[in-house]
mmCIF file of the C-alpha atoms, coordinates in Angstrom:
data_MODEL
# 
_entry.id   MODEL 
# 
loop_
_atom_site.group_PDB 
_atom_site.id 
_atom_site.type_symbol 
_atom_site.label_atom_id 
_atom_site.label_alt_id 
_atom_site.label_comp_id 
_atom_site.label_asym_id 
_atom_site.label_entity_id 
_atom_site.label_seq_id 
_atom_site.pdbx_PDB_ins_code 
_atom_site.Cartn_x 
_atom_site.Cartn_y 
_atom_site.Cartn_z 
_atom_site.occupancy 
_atom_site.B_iso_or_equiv 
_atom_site.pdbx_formal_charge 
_atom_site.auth_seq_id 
_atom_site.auth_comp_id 
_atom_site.auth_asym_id 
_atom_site.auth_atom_id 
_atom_site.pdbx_PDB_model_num 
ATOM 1   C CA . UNK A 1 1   ? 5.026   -12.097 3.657   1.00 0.00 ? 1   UNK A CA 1 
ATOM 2   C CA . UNK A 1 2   ? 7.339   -11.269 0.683   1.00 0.00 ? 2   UNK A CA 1 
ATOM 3   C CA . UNK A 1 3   ? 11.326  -12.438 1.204   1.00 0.00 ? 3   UNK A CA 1 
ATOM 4   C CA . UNK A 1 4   ? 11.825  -8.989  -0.368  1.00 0.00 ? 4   UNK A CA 1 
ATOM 5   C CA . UNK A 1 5   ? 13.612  -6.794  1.854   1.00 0.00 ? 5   UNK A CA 1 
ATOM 6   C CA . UNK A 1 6   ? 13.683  -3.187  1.979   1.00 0.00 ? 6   UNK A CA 1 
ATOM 7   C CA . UNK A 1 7   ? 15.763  -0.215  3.695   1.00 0.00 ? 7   UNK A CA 1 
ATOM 8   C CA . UNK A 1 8   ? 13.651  1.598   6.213   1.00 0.00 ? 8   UNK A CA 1 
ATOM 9   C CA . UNK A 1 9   ? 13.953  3.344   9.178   1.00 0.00 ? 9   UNK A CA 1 
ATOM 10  C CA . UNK A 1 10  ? 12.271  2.117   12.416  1.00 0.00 ? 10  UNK A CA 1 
ATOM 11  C CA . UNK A 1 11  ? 8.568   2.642   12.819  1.00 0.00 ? 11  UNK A CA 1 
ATOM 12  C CA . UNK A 1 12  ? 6.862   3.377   16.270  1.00 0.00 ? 12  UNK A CA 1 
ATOM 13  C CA . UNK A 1 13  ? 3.588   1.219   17.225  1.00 0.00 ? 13  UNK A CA 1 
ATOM 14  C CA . UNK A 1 14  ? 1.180   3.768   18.705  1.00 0.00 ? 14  UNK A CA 1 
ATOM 15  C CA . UNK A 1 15  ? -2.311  3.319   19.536  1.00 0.00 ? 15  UNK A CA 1 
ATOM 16  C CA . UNK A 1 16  ? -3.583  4.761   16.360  1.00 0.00 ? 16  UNK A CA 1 
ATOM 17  C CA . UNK A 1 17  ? -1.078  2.501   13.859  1.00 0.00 ? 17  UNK A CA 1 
ATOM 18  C CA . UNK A 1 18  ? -1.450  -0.736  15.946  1.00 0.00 ? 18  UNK A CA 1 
ATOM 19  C CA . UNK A 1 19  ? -4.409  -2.291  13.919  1.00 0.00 ? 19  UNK A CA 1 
ATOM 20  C CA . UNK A 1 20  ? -2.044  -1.390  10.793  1.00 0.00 ? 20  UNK A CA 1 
ATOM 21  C CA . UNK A 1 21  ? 0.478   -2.970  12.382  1.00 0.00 ? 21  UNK A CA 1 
ATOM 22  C CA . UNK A 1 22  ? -1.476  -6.190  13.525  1.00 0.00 ? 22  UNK A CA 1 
ATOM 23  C CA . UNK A 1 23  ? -2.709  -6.465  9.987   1.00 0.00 ? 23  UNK A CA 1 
ATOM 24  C CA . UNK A 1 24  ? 0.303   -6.190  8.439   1.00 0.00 ? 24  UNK A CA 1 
ATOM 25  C CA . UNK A 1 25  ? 2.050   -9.351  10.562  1.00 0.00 ? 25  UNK A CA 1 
ATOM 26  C CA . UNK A 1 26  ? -0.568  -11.218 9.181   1.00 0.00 ? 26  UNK A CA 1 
ATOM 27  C CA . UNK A 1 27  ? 0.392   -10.180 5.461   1.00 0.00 ? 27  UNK A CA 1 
ATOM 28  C CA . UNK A 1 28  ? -2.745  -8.347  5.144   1.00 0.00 ? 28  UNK A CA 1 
ATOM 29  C CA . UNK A 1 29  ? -3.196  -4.678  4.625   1.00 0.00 ? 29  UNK A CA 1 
ATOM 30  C CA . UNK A 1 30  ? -5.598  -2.503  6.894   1.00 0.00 ? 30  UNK A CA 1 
ATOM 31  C CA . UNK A 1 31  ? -8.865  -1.073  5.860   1.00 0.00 ? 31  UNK A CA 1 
ATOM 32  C CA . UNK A 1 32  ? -11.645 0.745   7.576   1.00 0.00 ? 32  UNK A CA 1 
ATOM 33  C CA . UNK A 1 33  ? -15.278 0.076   6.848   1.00 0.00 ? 33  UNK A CA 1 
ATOM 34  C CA . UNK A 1 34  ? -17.445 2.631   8.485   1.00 0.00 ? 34  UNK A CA 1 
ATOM 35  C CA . UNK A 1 35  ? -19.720 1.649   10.973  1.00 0.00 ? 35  UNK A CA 1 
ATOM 36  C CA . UNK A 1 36  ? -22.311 4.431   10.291  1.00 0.00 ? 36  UNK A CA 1 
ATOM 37  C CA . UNK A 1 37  ? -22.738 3.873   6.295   1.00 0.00 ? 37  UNK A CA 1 
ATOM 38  C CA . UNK A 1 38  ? -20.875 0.795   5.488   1.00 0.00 ? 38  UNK A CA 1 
ATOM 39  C CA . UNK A 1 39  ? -18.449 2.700   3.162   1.00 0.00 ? 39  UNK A CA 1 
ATOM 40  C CA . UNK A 1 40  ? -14.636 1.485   3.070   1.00 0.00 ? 40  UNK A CA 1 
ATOM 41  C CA . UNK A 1 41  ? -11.277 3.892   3.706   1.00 0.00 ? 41  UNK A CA 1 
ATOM 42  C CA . UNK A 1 42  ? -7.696  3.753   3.818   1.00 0.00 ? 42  UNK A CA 1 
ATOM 43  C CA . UNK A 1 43  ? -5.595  2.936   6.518   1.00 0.00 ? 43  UNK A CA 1 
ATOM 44  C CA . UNK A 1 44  ? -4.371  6.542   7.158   1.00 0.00 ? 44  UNK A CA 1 
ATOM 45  C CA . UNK A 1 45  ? -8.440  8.117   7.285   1.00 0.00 ? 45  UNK A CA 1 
ATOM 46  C CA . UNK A 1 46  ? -9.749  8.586   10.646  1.00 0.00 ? 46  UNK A CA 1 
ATOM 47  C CA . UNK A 1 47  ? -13.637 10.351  9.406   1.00 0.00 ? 47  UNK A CA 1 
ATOM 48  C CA . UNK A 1 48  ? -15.665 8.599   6.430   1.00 0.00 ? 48  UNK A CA 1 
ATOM 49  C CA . UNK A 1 49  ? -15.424 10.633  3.396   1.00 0.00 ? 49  UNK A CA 1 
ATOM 50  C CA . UNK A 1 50  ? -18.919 9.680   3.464   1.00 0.00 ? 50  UNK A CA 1 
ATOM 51  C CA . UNK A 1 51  ? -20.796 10.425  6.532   1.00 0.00 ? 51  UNK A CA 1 
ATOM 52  C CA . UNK A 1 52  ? -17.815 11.948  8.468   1.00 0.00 ? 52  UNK A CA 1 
ATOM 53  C CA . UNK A 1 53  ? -17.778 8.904   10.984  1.00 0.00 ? 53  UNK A CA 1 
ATOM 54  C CA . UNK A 1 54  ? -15.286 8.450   13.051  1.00 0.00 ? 54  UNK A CA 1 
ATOM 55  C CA . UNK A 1 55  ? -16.247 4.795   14.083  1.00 0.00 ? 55  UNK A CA 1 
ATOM 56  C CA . UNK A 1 56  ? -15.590 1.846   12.059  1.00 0.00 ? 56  UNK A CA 1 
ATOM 57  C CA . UNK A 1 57  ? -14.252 -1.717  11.636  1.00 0.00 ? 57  UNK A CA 1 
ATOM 58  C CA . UNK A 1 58  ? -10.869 -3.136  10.640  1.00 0.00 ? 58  UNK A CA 1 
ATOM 59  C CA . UNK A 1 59  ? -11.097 -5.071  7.798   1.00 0.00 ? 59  UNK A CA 1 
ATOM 60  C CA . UNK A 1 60  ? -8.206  -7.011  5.759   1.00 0.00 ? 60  UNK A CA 1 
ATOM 61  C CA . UNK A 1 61  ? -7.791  -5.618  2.135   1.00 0.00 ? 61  UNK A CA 1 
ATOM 62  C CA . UNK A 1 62  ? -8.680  -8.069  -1.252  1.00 0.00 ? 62  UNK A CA 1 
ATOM 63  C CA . UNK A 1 63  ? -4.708  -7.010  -2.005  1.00 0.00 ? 63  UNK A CA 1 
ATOM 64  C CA . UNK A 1 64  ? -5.651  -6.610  -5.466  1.00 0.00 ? 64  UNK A CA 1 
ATOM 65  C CA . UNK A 1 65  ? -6.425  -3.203  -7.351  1.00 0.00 ? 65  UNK A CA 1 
ATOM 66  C CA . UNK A 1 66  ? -5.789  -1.297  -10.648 1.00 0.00 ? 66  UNK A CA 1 
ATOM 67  C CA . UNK A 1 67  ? -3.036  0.837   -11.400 1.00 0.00 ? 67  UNK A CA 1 
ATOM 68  C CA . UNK A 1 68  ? -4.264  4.586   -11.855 1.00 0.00 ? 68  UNK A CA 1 
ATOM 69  C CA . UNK A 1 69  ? -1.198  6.635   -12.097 1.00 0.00 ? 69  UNK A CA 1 
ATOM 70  C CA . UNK A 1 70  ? 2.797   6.256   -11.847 1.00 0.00 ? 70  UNK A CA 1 
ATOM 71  C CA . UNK A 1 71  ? 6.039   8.531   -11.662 1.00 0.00 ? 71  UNK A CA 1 
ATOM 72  C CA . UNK A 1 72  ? 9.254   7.911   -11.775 1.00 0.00 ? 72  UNK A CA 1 
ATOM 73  C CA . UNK A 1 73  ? 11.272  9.491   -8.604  1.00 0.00 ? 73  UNK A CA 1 
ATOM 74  C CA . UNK A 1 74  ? 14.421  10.876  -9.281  1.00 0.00 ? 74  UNK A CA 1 
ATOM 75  C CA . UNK A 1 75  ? 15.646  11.948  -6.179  1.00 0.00 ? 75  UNK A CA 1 
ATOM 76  C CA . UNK A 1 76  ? 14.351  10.526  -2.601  1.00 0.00 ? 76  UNK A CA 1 
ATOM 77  C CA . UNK A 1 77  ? 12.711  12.887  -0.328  1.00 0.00 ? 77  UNK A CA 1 
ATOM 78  C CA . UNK A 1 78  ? 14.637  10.417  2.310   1.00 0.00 ? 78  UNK A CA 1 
ATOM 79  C CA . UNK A 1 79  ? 17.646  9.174   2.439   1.00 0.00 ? 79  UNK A CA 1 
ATOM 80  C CA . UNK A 1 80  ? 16.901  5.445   3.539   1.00 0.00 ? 80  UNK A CA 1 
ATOM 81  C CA . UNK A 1 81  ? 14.801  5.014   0.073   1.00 0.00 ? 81  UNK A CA 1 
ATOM 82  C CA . UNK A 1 82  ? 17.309  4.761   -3.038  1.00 0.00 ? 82  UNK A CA 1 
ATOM 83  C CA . UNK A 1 83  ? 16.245  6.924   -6.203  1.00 0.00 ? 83  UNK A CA 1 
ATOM 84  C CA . UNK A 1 84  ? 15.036  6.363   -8.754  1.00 0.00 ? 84  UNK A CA 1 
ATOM 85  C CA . UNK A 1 85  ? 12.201  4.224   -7.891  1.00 0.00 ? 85  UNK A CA 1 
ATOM 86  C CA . UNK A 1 86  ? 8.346   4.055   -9.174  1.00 0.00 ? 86  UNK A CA 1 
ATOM 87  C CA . UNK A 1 87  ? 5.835   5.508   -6.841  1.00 0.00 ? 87  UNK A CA 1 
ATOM 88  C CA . UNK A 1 88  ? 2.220   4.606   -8.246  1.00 0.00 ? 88  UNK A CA 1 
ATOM 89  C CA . UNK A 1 89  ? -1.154  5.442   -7.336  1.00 0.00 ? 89  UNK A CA 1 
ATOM 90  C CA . UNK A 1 90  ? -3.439  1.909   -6.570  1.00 0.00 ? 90  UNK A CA 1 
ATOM 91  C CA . UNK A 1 91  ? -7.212  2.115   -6.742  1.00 0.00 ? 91  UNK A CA 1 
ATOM 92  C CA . UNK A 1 92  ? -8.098  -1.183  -4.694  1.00 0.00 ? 92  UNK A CA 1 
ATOM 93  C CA . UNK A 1 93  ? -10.574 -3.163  -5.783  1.00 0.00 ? 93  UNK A CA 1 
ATOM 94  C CA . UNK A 1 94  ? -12.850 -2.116  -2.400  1.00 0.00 ? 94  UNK A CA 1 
ATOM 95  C CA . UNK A 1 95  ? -12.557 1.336   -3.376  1.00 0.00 ? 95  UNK A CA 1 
ATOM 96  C CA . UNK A 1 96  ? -10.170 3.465   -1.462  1.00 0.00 ? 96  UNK A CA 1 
ATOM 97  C CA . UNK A 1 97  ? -6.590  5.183   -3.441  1.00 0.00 ? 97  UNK A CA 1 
ATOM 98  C CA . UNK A 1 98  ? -3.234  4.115   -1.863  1.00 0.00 ? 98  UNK A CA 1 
ATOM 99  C CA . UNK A 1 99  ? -0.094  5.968   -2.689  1.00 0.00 ? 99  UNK A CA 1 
ATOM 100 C CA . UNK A 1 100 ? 3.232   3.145   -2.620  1.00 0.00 ? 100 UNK A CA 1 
ATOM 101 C CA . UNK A 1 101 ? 6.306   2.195   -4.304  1.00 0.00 ? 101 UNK A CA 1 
ATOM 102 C CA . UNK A 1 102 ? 6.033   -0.254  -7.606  1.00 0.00 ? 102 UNK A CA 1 
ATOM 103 C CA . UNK A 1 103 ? 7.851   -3.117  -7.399  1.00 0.00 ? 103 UNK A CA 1 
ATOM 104 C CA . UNK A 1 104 ? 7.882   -4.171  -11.200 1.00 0.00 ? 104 UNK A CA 1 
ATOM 105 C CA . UNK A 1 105 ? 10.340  -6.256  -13.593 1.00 0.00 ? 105 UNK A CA 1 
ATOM 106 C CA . UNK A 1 106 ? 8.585   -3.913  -16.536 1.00 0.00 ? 106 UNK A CA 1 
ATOM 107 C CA . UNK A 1 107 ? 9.610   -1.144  -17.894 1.00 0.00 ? 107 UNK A CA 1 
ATOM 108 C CA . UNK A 1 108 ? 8.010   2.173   -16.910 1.00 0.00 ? 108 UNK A CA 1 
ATOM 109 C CA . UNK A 1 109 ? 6.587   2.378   -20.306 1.00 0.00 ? 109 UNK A CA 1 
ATOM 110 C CA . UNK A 1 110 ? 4.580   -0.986  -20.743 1.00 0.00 ? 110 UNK A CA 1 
ATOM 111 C CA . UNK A 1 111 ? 2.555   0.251   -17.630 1.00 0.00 ? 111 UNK A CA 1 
ATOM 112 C CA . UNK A 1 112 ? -0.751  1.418   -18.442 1.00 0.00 ? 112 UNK A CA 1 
ATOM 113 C CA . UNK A 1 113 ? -3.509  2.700   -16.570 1.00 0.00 ? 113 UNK A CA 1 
ATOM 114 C CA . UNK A 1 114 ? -5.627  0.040   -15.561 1.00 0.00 ? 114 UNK A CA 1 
ATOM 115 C CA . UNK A 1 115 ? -3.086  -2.379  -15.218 1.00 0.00 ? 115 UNK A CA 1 
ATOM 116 C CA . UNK A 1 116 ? -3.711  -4.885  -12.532 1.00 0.00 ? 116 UNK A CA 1 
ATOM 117 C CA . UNK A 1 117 ? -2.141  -4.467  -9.304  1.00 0.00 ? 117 UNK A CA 1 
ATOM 118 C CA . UNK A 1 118 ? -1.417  -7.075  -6.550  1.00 0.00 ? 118 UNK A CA 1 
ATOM 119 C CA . UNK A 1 119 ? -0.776  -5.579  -2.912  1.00 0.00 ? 119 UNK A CA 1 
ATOM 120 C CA . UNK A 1 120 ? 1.996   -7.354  -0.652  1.00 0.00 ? 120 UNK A CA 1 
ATOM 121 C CA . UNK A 1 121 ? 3.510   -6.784  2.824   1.00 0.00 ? 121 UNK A CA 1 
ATOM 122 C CA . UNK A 1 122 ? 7.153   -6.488  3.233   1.00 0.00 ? 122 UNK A CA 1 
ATOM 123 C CA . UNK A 1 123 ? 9.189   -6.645  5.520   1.00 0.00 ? 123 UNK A CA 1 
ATOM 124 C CA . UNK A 1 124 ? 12.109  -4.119  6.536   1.00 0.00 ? 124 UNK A CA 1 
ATOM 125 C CA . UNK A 1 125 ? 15.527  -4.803  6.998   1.00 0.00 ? 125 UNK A CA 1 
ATOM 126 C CA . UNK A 1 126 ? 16.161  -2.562  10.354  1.00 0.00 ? 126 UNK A CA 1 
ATOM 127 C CA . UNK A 1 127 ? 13.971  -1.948  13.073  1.00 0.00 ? 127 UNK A CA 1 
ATOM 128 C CA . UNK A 1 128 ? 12.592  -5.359  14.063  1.00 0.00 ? 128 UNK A CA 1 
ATOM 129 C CA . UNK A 1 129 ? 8.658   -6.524  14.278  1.00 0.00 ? 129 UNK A CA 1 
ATOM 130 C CA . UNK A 1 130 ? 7.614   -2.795  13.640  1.00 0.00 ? 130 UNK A CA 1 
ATOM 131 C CA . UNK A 1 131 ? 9.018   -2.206  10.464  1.00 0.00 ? 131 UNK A CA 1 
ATOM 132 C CA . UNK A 1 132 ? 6.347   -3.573  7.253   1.00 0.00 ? 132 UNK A CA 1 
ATOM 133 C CA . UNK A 1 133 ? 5.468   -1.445  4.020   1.00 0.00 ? 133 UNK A CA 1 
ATOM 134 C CA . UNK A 1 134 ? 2.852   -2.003  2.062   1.00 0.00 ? 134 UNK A CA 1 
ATOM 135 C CA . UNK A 1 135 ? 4.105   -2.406  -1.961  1.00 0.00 ? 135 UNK A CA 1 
ATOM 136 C CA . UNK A 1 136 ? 2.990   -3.697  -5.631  1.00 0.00 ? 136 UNK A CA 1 
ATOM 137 C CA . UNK A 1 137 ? 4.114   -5.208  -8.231  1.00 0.00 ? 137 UNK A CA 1 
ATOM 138 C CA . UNK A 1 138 ? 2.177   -6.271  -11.433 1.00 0.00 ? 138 UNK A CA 1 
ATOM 139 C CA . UNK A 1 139 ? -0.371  -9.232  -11.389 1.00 0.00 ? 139 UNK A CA 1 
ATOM 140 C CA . UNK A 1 140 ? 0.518   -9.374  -15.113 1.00 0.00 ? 140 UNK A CA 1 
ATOM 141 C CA . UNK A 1 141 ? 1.238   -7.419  -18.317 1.00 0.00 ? 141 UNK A CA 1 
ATOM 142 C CA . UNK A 1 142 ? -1.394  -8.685  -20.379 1.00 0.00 ? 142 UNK A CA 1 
ATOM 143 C CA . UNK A 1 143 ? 0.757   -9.895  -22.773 1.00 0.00 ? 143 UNK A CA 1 
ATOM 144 C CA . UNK A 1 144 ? 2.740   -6.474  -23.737 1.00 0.00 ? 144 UNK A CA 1 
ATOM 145 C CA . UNK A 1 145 ? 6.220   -6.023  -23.545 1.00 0.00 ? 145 UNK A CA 1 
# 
C-alpha cells in the first residue's frame, strides 16, 4: 500500500463490497472473471456484459492499464474531496474501464491518450480498516515534458 493518504469519509463493508474490500488490504484491486464465458469485469458489475452471468471469480487486477480519457474537476461533487483534481478514465490491461482520481506530478497537458497507467491502493485518513481507494498515477511520460 501507498503512504499516500487521502480525505474520505468512512466506507461500510457489506456482503456485496467485502471481496473489494479483502482485495484491497492486500494492495490489490478486485476483478470479476465470469464463470460462464471466462470474460473479465469491474469491481462494481454484478452480470457479464457478455453472457449476462451473474456468477464469477475474484481475481486480483495486473494494476497496470492505459490512460483513455482525463478532466480536470473544478468543483467536488463532495465535500471530503478537494477541487480541482484529475479524474481519468483507465482501460486495464485485462480489459474492463475504471473511472478514478489521477495522481500525477505532470501537467494536465503532457497526458496523452495511451499513456501508461499504474493502479495503487490507498489508504484513507478517517474511518479505519474500511476506508481504501483505488488511484493512478503515471508509469512514465515517455520522455515528454
Amino acid at each position: 500500500m501507498s503512504e499516500t493518504r487521502v480525505p474520505v469519509p468512512k466506507l461500510d463493508r457489506t456482503a456485496d463490497s467485502a471481496d473489494f474490500f479483502d482485495f484491497a488490504a492486500r494492495g490489490e484491486l478486485l476483478l470479476r472473471r465470469c464463470h460462464t464465458c471466462g470474460a473479465i469485469r469491474g469491481p462494481q458489475a454484478a452480470l457479464c456484459s457478455v453472457c449476462h452471468s451473474a456468477a464469477h471469480d475474484a481475481i486480483a487486477a495486473a494494476g497496470t492499464g492505459t490512460l483513455v480519457s482525463w478532466s480536470l474537476v473544478h468543483r467536488s461533487p463532495v465535500p471530503f474531496i478537494p477541487a480541482p483534481y484529475l479524474a481519468a478514465i483507465v482501460e486495464l490491461d485485462e480489459g474492463p474501464w475504471v473511472l478514478t482520481r489521477l495522481l500525477t506530478t505532470t501537467h494536465r497537458d503532457s497526458l496523452h491518450v495511451g499513456d501508461p497507467i499504474v493502479i495503487t491502493v490507498i489508504d484513507g485518513v478517517d474511518g479505519g480498516e474500511n476506508v481504501v481507494l483505488a488511484r493512478t498515477e503515471p508509469e512514465n511520460t515517455r520522455g515528454r515534458s
